[in-house]
C-alpha positions as CSV (number, residue, x, y, z in Angstrom):
1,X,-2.3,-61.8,64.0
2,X,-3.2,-64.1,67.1
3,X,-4.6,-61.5,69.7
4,X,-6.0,-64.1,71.6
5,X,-3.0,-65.7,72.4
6,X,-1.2,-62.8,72.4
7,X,-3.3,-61.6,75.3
8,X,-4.1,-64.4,76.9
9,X,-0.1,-64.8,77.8
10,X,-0.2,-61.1,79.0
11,X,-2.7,-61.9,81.4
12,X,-1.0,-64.9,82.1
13,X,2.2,-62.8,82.8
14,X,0.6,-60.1,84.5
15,X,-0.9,-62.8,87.0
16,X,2.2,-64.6,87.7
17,X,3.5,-63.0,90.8
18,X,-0.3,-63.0,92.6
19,X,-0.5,-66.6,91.8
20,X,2.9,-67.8,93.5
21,X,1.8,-65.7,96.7
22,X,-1.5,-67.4,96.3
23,X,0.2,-70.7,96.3
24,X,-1.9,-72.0,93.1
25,X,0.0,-74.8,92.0
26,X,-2.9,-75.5,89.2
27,X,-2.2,-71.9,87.2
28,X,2.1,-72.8,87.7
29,X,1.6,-76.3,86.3
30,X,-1.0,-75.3,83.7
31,X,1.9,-72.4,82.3
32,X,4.8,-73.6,83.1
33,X,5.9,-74.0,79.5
34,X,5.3,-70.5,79.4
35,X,8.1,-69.9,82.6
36,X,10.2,-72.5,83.3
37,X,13.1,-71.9,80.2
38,X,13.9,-68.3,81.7
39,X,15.0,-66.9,85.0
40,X,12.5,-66.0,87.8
41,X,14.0,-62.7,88.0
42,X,12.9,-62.5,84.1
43,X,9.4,-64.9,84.0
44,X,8.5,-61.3,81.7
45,X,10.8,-62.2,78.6
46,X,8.2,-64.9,77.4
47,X,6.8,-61.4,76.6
48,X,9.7,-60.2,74.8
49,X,10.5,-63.6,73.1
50,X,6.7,-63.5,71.3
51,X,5.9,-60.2,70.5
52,X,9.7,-60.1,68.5
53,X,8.7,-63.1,66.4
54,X,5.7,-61.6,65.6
55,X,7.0,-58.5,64.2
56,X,9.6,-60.3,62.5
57,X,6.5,-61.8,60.9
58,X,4.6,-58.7,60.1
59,X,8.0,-57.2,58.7
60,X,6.9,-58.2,55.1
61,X,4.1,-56.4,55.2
62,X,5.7,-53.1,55.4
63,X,5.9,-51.1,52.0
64,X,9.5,-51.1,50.6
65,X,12.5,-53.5,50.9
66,X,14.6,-51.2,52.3
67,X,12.5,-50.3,54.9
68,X,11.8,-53.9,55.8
69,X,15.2,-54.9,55.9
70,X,16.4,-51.7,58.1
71,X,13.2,-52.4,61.0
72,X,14.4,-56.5,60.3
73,X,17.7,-55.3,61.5
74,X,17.0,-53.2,64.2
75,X,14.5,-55.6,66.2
76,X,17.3,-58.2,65.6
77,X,20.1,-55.7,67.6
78,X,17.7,-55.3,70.1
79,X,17.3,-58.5,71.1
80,X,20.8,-59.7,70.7
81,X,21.8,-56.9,73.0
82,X,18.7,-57.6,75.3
83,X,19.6,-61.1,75.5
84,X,23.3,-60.1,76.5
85,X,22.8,-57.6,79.1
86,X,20.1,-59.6,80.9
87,X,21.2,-63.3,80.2
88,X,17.0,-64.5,80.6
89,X,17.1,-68.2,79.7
90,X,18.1,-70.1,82.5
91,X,21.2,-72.2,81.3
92,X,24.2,-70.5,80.1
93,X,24.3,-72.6,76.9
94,X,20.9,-71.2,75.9
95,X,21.8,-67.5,76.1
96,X,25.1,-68.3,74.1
97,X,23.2,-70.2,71.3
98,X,20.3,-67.6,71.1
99,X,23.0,-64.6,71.1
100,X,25.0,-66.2,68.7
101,X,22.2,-67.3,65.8
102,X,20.9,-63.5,66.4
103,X,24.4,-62.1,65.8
104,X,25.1,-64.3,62.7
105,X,21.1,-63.2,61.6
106,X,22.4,-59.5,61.8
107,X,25.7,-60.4,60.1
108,X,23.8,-62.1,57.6
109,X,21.2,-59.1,56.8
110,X,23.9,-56.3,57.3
111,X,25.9,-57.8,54.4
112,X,23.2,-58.9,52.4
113,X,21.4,-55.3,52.8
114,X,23.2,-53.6,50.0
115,X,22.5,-55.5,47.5
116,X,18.6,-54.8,47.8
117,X,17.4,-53.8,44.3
118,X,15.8,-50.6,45.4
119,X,15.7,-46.9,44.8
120,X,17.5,-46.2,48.0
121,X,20.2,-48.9,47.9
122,X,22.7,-46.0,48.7
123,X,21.0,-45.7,52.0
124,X,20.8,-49.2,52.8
125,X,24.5,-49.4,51.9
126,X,25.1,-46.5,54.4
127,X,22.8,-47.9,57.1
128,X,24.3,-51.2,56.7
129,X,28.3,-49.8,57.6
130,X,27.0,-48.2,60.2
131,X,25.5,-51.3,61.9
132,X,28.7,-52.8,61.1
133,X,30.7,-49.8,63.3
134,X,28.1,-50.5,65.8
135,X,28.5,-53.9,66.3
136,X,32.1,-54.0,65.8
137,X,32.0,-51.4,68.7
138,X,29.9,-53.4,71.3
139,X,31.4,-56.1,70.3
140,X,35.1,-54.8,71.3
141,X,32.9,-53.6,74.9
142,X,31.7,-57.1,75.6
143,X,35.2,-58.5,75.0
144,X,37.2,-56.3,77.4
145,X,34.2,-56.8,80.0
146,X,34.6,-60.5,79.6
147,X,38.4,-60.1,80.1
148,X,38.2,-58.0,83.1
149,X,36.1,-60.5,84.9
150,X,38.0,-62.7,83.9
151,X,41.3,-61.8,84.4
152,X,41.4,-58.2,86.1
153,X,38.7,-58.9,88.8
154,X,40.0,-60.3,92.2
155,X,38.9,-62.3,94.5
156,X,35.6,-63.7,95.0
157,X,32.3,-61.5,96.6
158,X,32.6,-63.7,99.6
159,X,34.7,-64.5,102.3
160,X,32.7,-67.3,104.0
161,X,29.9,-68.9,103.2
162,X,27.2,-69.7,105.7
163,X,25.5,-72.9,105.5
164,X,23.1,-73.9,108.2
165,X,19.8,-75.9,109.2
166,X,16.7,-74.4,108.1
167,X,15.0,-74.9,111.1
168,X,17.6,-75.3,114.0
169,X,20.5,-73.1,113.3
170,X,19.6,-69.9,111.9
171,X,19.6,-67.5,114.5
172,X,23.3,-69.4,115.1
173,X,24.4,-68.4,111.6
174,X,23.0,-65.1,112.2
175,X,24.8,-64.5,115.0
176,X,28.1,-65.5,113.4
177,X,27.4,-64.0,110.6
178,X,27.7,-60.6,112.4
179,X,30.4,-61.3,114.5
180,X,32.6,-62.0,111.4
181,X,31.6,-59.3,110.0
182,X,32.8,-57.6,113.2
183,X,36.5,-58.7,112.9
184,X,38.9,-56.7,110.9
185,X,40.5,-59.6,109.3
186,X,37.4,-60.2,107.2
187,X,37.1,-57.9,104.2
188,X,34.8,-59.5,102.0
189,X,31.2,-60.4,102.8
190,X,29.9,-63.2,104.4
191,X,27.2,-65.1,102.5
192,X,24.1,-66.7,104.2
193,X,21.5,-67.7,102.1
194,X,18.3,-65.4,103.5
195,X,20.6,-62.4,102.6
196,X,22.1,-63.1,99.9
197,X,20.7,-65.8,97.8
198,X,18.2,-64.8,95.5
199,X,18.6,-67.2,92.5
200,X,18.6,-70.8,93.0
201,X,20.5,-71.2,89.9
202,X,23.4,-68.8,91.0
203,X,23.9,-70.8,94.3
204,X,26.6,-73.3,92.8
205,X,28.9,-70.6,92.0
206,X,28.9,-69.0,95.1
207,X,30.1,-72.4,96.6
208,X,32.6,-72.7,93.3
């Protein structure tokens, strides 16, 4: 097991936040690797991301088959679902690719898990149709959340959006900021970007 590594990017992780209000640009350049693939709100999952592929690695290691396959296929649900509630890597196509090579990976080990020659190949067979229910189940979740965002959902979060210069006009959008929210023919918010923007990556579909 690396444990140098392993703690090194803790302590990397763990310094993170003190180092941007620091203004080191050395520590950001010299881990950026480490960062720049996931979210800021979710610089952490770098965390998440090693430590799974290193018990998937020390799975083997673990006395009997069933057991390995049933610990495989739980750290393997967890991070699919993980992946999905949080969305960490910072382009859409990336969460869609790493959530659909999990879910095929758990497909792959639920079908595949009866057929372990084993003492306990009843359980396995039991655990693996339960999986199978659970997935199945999620699955039918995700789709009508998808479709009520979709389809169900109207209208957009804002009314107006604010845009302004930095320097010479932000009391002004301030200011009208608050008197729109004033009038009664405004029921939505009114984005400005101090308030409301806290993701970079998010601002292109607030102007969408």
């Amino acid at each position: 097991i690396p444990l140098a590594y392993l703690s090194m990017i803790t302590r990397v992780v763990w310094q993170l936040p003190s180092k941007i209000q620091e203004g080191n640009s050395e520590f950001l350049h010299r881990f950026c690797f480490l960062f720049s693939r996931f979210h800021l709100d979710y610089y952490w999952y770098v965390l998440v991301f090693i430590f799974r592929n290193v018990l998937v690695a020390l799975v083997p290691i673990l006395p009997g088959s069933v057991l390995q396959w049933s610990i495989l296929t739980a750290l393997m649900i967890a991070s699919s679902f993980a992946c999905l509630y949080m969305m960490p890597w910072r382009t859409l196509e990336a969460n869609i690719l790493d959530i659909f090579f999990t879910t095929c990976l758990i497909m792959l080990l639920i079908v595949g898990g009866p057929f372990v020659e084993d003492a306990q190949a009843q359980q396995s067979g039991i655990f693996g149709v339960l999986l199978l229910c659970l997935i199945c189940l999620g699955g039918i979740g995700i789709f009508g959340f998808v479709m009520y965002e979709r389809f169900l959902r109207r209208g957009k979060p804002f009314q107006f959006f604010l845009c302004h210069h930095k320097a010479g006009a932000g009391n002004l959008a301030r200011l009208l900021k608050m008197h729109l929210l004033e009038n009664l023919r405004v029921h939505r918010k009114v984005f400005v970007d101090s308030d409301d923007l806290s993701d970079l990556n998010e601002l292109f579909s607030y102007v969408r």
